[in-house]
VOKESE-806052 format. One line per field, with one value per residue: residue in one letter; residue number from 1; y, x, z of N, C-alpha, C in turn. Coordinates in Angstrom, 2 decimals, always signed. Layout:
% VOKESE-806052
r <- [A  ...]
k <- [NUM  ...]
nv <- [Y  ...]
nu <- [X  ...]
nw <- [Z  ...]
cav <- [Y  ...]
cau <- [X  ...]
caw <- [Z  ...]
cv <- [Y  ...]
cu <- [X  ...]
cw <- [Z  ...]
% end
This chain:
% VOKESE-806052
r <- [X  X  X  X  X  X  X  X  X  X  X  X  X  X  X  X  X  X  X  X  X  X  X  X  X  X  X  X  X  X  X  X  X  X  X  X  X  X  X  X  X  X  X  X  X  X  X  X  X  X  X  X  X  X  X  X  X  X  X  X  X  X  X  X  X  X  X  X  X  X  X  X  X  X  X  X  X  X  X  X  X  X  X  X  X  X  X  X  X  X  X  X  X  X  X  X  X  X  X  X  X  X  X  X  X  X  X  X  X  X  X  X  X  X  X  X  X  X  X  X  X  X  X  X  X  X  X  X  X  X  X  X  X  X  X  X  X  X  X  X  X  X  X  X  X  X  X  X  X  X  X  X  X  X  X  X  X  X  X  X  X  X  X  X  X  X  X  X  X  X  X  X  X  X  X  X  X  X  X  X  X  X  X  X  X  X  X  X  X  X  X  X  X  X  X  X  X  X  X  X  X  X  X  X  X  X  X  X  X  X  X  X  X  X  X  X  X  X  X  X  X  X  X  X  X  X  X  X  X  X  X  X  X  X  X  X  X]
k <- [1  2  3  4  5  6  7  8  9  10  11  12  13  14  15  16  17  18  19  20  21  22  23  24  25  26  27  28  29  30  31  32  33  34  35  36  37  38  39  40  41  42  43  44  45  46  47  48  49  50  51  52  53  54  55  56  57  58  59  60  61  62  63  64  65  66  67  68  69  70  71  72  73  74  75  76  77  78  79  80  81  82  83  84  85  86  87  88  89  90  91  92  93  94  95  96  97  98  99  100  101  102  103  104  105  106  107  108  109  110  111  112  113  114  115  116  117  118  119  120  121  122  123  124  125  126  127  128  129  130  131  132  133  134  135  136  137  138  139  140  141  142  143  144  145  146  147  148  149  150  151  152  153  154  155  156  157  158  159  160  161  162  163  164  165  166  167  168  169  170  171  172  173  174  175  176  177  178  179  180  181  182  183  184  185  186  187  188  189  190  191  192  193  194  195  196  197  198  199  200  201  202  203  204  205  206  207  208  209  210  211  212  213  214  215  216  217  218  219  220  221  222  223  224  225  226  227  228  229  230  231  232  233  234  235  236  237]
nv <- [-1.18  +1.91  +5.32  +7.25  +6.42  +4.94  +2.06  +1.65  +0.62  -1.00  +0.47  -2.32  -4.20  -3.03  -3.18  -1.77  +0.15  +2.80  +4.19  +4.45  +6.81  +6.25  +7.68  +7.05  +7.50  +6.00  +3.11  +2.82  +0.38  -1.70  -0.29  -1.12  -1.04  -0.02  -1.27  -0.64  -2.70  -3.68  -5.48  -8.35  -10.93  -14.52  -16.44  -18.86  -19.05  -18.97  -16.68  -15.92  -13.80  -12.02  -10.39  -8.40  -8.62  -8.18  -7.59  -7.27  -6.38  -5.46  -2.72  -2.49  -4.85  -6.81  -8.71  -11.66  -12.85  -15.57  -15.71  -15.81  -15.86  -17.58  -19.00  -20.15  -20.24  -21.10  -17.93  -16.54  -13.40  -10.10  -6.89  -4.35  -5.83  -7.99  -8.77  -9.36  -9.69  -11.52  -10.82  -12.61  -14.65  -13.37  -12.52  -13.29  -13.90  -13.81  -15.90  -15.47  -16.35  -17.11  -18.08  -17.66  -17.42  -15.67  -12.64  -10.95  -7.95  -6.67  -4.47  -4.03  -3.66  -4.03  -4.45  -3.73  -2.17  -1.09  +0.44  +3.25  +3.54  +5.70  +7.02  +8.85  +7.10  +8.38  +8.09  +8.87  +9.66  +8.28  +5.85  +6.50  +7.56  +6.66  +6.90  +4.34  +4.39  +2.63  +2.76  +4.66  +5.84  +6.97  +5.22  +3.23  +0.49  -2.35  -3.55  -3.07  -4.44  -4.38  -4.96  -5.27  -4.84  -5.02  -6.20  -6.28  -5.42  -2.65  +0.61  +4.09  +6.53  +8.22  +6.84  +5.47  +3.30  +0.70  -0.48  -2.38  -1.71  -1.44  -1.61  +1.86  +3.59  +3.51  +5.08  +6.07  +8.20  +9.14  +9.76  +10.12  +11.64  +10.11  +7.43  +5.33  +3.80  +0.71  -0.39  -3.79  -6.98  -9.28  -11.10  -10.69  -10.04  -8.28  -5.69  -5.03  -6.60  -8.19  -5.45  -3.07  -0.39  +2.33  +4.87  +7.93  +9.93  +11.65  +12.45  +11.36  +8.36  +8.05  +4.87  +3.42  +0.70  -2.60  -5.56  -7.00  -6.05  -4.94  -3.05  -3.00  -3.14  -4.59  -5.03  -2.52  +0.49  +1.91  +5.04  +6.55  +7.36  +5.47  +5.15  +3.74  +4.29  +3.31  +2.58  +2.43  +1.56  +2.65  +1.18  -0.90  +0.85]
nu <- [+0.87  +0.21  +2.24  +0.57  -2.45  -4.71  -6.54  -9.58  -12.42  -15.21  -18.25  -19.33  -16.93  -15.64  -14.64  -14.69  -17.28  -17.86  -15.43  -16.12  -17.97  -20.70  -22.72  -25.68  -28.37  -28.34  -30.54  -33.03  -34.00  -36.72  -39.88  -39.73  -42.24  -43.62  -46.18  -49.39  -51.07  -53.68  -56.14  -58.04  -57.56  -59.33  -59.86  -58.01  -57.54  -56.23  -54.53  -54.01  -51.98  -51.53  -48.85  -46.06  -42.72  -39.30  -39.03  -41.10  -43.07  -44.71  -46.61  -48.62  -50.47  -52.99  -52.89  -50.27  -49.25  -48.64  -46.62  -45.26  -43.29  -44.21  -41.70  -41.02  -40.63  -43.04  -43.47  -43.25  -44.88  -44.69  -46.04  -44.73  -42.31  -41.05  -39.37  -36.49  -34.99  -32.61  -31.84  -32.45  -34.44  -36.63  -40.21  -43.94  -46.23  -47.38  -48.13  -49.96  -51.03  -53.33  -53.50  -54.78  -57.84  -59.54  -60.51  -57.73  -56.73  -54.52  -51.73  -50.07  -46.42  -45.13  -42.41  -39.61  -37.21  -35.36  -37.25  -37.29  -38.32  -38.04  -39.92  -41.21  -43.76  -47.48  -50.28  -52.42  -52.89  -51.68  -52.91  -56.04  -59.13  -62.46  -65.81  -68.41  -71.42  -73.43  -76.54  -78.17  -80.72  -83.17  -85.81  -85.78  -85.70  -86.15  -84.67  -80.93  -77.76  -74.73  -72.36  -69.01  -66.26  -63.45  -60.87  -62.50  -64.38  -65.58  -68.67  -68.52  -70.33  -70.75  -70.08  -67.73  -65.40  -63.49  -61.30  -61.44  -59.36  -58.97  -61.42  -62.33  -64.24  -67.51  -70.99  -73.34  -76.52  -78.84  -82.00  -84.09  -87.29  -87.70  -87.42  -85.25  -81.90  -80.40  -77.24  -76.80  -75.80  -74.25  -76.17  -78.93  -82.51  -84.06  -85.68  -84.03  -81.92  -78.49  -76.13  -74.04  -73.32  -75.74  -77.87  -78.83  -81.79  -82.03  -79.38  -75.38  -73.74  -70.39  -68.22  -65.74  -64.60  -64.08  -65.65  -69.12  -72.00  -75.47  -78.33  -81.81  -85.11  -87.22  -89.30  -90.47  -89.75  -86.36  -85.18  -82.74  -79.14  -76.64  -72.78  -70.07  -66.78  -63.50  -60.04  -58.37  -58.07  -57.68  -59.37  -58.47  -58.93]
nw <- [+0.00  -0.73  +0.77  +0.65  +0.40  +1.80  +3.62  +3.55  +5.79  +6.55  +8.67  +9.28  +9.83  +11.77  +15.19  +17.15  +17.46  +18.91  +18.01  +15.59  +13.10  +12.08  +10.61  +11.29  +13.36  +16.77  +17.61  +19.93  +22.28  +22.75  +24.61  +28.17  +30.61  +33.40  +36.13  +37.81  +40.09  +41.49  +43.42  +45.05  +46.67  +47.45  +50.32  +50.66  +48.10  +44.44  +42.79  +39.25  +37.91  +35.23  +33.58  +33.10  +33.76  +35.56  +38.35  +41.51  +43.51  +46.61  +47.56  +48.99  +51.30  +53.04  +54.46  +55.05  +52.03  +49.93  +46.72  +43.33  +40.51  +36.98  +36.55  +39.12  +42.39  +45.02  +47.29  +50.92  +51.47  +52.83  +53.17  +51.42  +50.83  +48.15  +44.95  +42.83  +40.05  +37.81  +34.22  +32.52  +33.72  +33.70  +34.04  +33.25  +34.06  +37.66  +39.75  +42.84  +46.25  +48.14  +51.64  +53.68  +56.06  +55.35  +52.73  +50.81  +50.46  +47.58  +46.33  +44.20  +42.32  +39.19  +37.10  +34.98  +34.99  +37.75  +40.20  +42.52  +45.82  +48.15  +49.74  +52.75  +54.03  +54.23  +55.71  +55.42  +53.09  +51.03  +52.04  +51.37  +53.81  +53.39  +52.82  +52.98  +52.37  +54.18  +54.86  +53.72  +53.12  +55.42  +57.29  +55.61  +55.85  +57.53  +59.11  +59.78  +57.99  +59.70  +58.28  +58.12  +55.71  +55.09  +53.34  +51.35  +47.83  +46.84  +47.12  +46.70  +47.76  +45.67  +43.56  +42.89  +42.81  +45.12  +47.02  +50.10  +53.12  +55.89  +58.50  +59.62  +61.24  +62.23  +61.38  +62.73  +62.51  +64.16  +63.44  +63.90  +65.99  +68.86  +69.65  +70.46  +69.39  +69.56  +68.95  +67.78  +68.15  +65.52  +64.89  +65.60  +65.58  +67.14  +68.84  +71.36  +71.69  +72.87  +73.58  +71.83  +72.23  +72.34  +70.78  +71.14  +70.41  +67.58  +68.00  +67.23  +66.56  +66.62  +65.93  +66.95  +65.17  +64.06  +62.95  +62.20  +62.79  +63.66  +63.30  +64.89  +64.78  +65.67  +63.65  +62.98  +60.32  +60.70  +61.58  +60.68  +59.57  +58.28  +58.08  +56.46  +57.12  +56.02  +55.52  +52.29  +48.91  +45.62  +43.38  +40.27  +36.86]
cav <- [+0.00  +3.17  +6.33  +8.40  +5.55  +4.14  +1.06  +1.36  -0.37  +0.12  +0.51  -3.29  -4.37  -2.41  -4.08  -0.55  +1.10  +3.99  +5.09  +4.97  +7.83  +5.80  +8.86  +6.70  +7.17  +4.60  +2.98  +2.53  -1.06  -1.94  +0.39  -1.58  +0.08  -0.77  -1.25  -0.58  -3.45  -3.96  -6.59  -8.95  -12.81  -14.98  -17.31  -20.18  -19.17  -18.69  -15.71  -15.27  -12.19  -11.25  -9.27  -8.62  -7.76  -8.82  -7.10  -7.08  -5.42  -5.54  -1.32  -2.71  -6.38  -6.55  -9.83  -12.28  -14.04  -16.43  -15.34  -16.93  -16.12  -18.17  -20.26  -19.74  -21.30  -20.36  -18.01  -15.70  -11.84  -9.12  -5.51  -4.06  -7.34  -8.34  -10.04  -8.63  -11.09  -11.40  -10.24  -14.22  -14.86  -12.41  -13.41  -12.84  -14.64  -13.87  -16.67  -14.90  -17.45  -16.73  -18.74  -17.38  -18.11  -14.33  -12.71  -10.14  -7.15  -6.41  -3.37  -4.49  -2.71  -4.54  -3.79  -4.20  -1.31  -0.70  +1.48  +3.72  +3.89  +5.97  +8.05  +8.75  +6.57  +9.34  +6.78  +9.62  +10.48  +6.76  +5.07  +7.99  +7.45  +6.39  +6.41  +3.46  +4.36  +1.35  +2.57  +6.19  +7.00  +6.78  +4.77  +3.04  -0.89  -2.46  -3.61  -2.36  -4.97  -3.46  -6.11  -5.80  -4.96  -5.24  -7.26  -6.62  -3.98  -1.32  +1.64  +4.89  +7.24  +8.50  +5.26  +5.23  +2.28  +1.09  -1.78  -1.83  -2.42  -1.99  -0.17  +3.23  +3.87  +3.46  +6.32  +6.26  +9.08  +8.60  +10.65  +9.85  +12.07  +9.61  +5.77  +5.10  +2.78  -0.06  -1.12  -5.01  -8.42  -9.38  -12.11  -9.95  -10.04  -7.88  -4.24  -5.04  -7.63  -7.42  -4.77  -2.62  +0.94  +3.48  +5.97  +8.70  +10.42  +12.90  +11.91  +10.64  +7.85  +7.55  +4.12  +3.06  -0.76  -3.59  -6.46  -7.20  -5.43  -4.13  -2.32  -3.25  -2.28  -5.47  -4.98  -0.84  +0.82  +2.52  +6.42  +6.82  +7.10  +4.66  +4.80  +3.16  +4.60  +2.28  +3.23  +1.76  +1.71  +2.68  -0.17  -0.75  +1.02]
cau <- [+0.00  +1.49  +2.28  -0.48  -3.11  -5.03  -7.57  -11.18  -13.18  -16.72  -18.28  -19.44  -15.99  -15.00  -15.18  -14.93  -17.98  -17.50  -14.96  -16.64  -19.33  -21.79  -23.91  -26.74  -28.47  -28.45  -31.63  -33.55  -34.31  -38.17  -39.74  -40.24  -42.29  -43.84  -47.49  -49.84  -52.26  -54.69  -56.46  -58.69  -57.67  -60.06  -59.87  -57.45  -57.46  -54.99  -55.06  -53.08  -51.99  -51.01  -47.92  -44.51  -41.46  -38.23  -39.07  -42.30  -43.36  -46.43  -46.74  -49.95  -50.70  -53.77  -52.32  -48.94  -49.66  -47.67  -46.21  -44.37  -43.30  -44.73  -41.13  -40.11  -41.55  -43.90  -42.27  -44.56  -44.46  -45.46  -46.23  -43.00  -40.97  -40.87  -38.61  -35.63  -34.71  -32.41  -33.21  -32.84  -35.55  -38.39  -41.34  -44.88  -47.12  -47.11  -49.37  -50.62  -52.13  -53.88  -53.59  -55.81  -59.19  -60.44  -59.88  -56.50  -56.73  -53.03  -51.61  -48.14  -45.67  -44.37  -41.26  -38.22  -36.17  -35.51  -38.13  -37.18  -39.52  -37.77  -41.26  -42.29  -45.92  -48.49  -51.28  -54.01  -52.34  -51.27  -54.50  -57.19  -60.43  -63.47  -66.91  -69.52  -73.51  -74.42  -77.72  -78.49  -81.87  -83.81  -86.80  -86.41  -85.45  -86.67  -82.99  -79.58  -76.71  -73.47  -71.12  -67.24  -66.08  -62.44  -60.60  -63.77  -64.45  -66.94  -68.66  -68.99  -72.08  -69.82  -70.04  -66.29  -64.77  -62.51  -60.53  -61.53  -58.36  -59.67  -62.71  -61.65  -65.50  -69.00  -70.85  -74.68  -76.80  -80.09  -82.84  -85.51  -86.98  -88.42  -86.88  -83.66  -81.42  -79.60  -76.04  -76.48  -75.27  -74.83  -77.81  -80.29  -83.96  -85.16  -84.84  -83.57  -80.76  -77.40  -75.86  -72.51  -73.71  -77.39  -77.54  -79.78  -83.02  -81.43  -77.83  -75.04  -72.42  -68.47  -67.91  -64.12  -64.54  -64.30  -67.02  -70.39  -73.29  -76.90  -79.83  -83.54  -86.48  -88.27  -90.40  -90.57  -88.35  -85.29  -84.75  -81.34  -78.57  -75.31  -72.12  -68.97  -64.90  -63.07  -58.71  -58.87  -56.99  -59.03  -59.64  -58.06  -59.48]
caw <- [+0.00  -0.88  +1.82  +0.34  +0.52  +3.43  +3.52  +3.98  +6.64  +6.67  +10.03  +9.81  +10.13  +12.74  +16.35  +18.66  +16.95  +19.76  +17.23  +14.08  +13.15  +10.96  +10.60  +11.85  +14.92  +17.28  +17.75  +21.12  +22.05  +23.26  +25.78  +29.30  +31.88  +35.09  +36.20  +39.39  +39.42  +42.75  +43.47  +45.99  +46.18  +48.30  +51.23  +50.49  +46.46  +44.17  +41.29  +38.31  +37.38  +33.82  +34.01  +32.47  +34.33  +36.50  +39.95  +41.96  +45.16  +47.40  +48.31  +49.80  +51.65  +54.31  +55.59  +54.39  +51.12  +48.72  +45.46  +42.66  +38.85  +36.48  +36.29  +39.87  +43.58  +45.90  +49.04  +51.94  +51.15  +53.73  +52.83  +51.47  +50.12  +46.51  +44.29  +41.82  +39.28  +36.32  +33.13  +32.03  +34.99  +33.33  +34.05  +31.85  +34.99  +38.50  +41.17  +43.99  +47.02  +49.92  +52.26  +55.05  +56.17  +54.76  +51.43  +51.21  +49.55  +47.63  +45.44  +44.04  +41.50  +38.39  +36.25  +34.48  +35.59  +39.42  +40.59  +43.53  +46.77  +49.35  +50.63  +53.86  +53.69  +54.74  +55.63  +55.08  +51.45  +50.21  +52.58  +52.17  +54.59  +51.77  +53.35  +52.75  +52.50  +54.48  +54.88  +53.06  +53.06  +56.72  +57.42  +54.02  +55.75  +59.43  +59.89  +59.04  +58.54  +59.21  +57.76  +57.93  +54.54  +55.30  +52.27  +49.85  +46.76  +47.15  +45.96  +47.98  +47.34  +44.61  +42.48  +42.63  +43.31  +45.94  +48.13  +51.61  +53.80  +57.24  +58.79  +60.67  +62.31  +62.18  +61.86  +63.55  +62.93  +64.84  +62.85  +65.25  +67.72  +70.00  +69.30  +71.11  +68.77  +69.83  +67.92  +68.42  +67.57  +64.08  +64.57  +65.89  +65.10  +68.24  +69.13  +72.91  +72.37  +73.18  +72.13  +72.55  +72.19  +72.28  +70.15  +71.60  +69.41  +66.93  +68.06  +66.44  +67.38  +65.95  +66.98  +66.00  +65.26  +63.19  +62.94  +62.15  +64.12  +63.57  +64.22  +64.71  +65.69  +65.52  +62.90  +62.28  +59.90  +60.96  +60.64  +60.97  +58.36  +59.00  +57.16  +57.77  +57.13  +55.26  +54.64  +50.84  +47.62  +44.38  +42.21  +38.94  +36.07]
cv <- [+1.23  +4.20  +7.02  +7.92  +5.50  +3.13  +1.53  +0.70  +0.30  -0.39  -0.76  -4.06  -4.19  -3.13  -2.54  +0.31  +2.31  +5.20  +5.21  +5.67  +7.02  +6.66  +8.45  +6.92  +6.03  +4.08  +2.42  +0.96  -0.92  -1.57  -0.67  -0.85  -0.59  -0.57  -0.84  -1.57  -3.71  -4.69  -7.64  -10.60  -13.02  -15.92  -18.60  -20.23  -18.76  -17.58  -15.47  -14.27  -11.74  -10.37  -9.33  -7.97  -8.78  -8.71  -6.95  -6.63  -5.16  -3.74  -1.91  -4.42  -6.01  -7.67  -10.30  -12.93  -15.14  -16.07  -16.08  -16.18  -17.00  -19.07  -20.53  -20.84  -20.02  -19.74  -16.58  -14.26  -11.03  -7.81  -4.85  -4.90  -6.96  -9.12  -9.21  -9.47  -10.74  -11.16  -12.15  -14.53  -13.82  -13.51  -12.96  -13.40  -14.23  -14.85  -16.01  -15.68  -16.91  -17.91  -19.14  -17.89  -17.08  -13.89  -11.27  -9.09  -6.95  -5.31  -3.85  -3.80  -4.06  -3.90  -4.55  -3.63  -1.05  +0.47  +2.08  +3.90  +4.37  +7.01  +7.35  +8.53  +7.43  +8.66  +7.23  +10.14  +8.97  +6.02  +6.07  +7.24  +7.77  +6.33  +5.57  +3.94  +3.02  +1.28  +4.34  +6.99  +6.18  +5.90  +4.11  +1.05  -0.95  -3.26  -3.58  -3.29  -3.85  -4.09  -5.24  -5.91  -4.79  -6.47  -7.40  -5.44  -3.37  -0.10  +2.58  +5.53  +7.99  +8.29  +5.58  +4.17  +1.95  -0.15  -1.80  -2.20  -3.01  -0.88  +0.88  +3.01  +3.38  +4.31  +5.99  +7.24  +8.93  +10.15  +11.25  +10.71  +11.55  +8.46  +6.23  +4.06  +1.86  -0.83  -2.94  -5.91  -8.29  -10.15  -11.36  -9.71  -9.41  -6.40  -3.83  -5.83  -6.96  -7.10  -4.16  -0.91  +1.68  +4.41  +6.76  +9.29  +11.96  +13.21  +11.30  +9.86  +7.44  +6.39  +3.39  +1.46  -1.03  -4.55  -6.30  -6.30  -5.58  -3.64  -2.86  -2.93  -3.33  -5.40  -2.98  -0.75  +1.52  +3.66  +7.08  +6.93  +6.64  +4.81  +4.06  +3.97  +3.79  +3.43  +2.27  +2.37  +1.49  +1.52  +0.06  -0.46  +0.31]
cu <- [+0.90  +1.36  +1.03  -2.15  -3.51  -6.18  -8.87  -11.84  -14.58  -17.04  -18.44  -18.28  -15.50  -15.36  -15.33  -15.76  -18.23  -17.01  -15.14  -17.76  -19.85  -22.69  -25.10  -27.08  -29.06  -29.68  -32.08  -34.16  -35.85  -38.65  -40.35  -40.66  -42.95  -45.65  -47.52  -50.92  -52.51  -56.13  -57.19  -58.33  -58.67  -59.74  -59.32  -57.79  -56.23  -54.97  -53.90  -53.05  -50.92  -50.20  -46.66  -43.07  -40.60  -38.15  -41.08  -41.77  -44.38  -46.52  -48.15  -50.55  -51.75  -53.33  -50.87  -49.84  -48.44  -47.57  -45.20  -44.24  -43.77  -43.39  -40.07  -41.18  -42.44  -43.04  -43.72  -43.66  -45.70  -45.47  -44.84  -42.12  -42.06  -39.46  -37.73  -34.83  -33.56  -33.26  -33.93  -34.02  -36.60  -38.99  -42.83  -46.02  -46.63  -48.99  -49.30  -51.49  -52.54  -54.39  -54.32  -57.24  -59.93  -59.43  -58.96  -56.41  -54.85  -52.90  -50.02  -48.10  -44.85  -43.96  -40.42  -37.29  -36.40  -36.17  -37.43  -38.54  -39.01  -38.47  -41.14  -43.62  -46.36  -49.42  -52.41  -53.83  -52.57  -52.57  -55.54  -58.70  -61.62  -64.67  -67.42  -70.59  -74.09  -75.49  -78.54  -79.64  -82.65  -85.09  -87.16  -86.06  -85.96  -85.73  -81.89  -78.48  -75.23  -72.39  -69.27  -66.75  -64.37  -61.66  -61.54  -63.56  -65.43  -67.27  -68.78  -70.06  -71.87  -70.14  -68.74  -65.90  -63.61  -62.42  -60.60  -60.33  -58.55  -60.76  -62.05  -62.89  -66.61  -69.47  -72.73  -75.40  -78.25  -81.17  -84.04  -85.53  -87.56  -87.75  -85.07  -82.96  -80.20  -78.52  -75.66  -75.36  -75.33  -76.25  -79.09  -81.21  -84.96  -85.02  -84.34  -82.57  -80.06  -77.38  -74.48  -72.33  -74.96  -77.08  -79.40  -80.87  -81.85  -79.39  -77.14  -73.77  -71.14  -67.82  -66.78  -63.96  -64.69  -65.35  -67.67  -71.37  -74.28  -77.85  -81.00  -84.17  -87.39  -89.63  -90.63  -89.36  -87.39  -84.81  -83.45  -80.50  -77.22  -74.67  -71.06  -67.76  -64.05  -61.17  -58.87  -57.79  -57.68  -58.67  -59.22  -58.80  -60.18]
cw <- [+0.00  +0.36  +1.95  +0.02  +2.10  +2.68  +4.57  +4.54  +6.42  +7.96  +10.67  +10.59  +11.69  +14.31  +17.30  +17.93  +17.61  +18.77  +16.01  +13.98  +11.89  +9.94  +10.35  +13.23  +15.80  +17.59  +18.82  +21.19  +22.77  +24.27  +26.97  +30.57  +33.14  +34.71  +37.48  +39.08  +41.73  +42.69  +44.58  +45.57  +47.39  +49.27  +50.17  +49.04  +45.89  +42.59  +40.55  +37.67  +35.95  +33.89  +33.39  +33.75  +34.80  +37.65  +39.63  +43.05  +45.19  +48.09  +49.18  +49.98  +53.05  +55.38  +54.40  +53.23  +50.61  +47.43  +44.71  +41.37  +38.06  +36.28  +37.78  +40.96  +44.41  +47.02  +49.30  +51.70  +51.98  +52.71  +52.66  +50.59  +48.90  +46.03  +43.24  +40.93  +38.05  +35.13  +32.26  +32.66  +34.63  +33.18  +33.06  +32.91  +36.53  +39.63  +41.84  +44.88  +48.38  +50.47  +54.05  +55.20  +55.80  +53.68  +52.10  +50.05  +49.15  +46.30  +45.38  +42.32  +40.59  +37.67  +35.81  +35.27  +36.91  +39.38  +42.01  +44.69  +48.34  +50.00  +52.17  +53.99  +54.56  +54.85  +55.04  +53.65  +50.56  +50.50  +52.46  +52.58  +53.37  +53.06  +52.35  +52.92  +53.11  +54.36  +55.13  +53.13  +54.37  +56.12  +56.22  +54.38  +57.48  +60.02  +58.77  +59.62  +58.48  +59.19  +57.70  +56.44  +54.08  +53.80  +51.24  +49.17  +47.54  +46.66  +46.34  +47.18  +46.10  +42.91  +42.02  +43.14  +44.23  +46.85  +49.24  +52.45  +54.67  +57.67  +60.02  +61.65  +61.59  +62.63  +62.00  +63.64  +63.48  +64.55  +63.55  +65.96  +68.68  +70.39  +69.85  +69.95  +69.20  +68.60  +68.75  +68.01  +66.09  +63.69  +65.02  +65.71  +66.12  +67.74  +70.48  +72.81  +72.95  +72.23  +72.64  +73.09  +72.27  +71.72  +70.35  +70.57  +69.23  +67.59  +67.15  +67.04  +66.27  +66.65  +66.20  +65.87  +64.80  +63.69  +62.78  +63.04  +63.12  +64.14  +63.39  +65.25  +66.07  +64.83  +61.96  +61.56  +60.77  +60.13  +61.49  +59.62  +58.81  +58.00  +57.87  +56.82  +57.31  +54.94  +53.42  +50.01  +46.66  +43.36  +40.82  +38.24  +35.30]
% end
């Protein structure tokens, strides 16, 4: 080759393409992004969840469940944990089991790329307080269950949807101006059982508790209006 010569590579050639200008631009490979998916499994069921990624995480668990990839094993995940996998180890399936004797509401984060989560959880920002209409318009039933909606969907007066976590209160307003109302048992078919609370004529009671109750009259309607206060996580679109 002469002095005033050089040899031609074309960029295929070349192994350190750093230093060759192609005057192409480089082209982005397949965008991978994350999800929010929320969710209710049931008593001793097991739900599959349609999903792509390499990392999970539970931002929201009402009790422990069991989780798995679709080519991986079953292991127990609290509120918080998750899983960070090779990219070989993507998964396209994630099992979800509950293994309790009540259903478990859960809000978990799938991805490819490490997500960051170093917040201070605000419970009243991340959990916000949802009322329930248990029982909206007075004197319109002659007993009011007030079921425990802890681990179920629901709809507030809204018609927005929403995950019940756990119940904050029960709220009692006693419409009546004469009728005393008793907050009983859940079995109740009187208007004297036991009970746990009275809610005075034209009073109202804030009673901070989980479980079952009701009110009866034994036979008359009931003019009162009950809700309950539910912390919750809005239901997937």
């Amino acid at each position: 080759m002469a002095d005033n010569e050089y040899q031609f590579r074309s960029p295929a050639t070349v192994k350190t393409t750093n230093r060759v200008n192609t005057g192409t631009r480089p082209q982005p490979g397949p965008w991978k992004g994350s999800v929010r998916i929320a969710n209710i499994v049931a008593a001793g069921e097991t739900l599959p969840v349609p999903c792509q990624g390499t990392q999970f995480y539970f931002r929201t668990l009402t009790a422990q469940i069991k989780c798995r990839p679709n080519r991986g094993a079953f292991s127990d995940f609290n509120q918080g944990e998750g899983l960070n996998l090779d990219e070989q180890d993507s998964f396209s399936l994630l099992e979800i089991k509950n293994e309790q004797t009540f259903p478990v509401v859960f809000e978990i984060h799938v991805g490819f790329q490490g997500f960051i989560d170093n917040k201070l959880i605000l419970a009243d920002t991340l959990y916000p307080n949802v009322v329930y209409p248990t029982y909206s318009t007075p004197s319109s039933a002659a007993s009011v269950a007030i079921n425990d909606l802890s681990g179920q969907a629901f709809t507030d007066i809204n018609g927005n949807q929403w995950y019940a976590l756990n119940r904050i209160a029960i709220i009692v307003c006693n419409t009546d101006t004469g009728v005393t109302l008793l907050l009983q048992r859940a079995s109740s078919v009187v208007a004297n059982g036991p009970a746990i609370a009275a809610i005075q004529p034209t009073f109202s009671l804030n009673y901070p508790a989980s479980g079952n109750y009701k009110l009866h009259l034994g036979g008359a309607n009931i003019n009162a209006i009950v809700s309950e206060i539910y912390r919750a996580i809005p239901k997937n679109p």
